[in-house]
C-alpha positions in Angstrom: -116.8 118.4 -133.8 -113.3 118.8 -135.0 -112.3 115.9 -133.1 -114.8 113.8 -134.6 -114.6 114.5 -138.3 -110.5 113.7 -137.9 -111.1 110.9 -136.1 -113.0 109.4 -138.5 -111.2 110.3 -141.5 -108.3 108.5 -139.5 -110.1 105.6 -139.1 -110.8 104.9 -142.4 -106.9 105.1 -142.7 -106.3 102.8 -140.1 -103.8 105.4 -139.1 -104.1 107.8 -136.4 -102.1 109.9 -134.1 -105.1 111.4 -132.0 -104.7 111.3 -128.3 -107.8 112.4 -126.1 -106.9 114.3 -122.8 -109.6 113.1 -121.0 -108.9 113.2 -117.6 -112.3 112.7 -116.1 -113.1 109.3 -117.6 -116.6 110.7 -119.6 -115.4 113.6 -120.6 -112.7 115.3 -123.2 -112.7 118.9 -123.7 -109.5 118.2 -125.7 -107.7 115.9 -128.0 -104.1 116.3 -129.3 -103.7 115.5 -133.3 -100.1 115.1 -134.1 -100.5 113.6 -137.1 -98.6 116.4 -139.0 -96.7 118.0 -135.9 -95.5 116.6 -132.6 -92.9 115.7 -130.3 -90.9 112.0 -129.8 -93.8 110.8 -128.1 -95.8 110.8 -131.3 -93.4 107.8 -132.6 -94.4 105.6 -129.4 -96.3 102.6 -130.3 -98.9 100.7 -128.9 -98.3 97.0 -127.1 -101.1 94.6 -125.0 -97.7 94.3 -123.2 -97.1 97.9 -122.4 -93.6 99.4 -120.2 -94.7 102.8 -120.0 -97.4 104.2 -118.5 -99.4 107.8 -119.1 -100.2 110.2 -116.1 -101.4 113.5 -116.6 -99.3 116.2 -114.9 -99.8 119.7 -113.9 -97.2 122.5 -113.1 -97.8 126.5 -113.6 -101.2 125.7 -113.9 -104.3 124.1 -112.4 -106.4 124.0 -115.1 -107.6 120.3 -115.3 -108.5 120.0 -118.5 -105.3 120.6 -119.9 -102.7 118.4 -118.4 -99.0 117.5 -119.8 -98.6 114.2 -120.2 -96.0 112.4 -118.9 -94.1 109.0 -119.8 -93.4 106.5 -117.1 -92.0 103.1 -117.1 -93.8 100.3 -115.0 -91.3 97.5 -115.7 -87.7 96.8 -116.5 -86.6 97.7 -120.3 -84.3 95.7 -122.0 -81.5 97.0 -123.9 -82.9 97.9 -127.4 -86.6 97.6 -126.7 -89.0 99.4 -128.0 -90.6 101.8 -125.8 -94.5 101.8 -125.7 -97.7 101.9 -124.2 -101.4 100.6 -124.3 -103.6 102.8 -126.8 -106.6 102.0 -123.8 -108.7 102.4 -127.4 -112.2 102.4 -126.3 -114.1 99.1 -128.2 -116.3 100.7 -130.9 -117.6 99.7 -134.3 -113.8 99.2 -136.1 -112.2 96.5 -137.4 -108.5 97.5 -136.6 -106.0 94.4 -135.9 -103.3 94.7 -133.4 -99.9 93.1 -133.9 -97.9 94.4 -131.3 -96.8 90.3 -131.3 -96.8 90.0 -127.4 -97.7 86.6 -125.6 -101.1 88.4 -124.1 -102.0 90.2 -127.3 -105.8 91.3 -127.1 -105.9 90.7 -131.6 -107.4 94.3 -132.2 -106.6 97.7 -131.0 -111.2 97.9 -131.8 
């Protein structure tokens, strides 16, 4: 519910720093908000033209519906690039431009 109301109210922002962990593709028990709190990852922006990827990650723990998420790059970085990755935002009823600026750019995040 949580998760929805937030959600929501960030949309209507057109700012959000909600970040589902669903790791079975229909279903999220869980969704990070690190809107007010959060580590560097929190600052990494979204690009049509990603060069990092997300995997989820599990150590101490087996628990799959609470992964750790970890950063990987999938092409060269330049000096001075920004890092990022694709938001994968699932298309809904939203009117929120992208302008990540790359050659492939899909115009809107959804």
């Amino acid at each position: 519910y949580q998760r929805r109301v937030r959600g929501q109210k960030y949309d209507e922002q057109q700012c959000s720093y909600l970040f589902d962990l669903d790791v079975e593709s229909n279903h999220c028990s869980y969704t990070l908000d690190s809107t007010y709190e959060g580590n560097v990852g929190r600052f990494l922006n979204h690009s049509c033209n990603p060069n990092l990827q997300i995997y989820h990650v599990w150590f101490n723990h087996l628990d799959r519906e609470t992964p750790e998420l970890a950063f990987f790059t999938i092409r060269q970085i330049e000096i001075g690039e920004e890092l990022c990755f694709d938001y994968k935002y699932h298309p809904k009823t939203g009117n929120l431009p992208c302008f990540c600026g790359s050659a492939n750019c899909r115009k809107m995040l959804y």
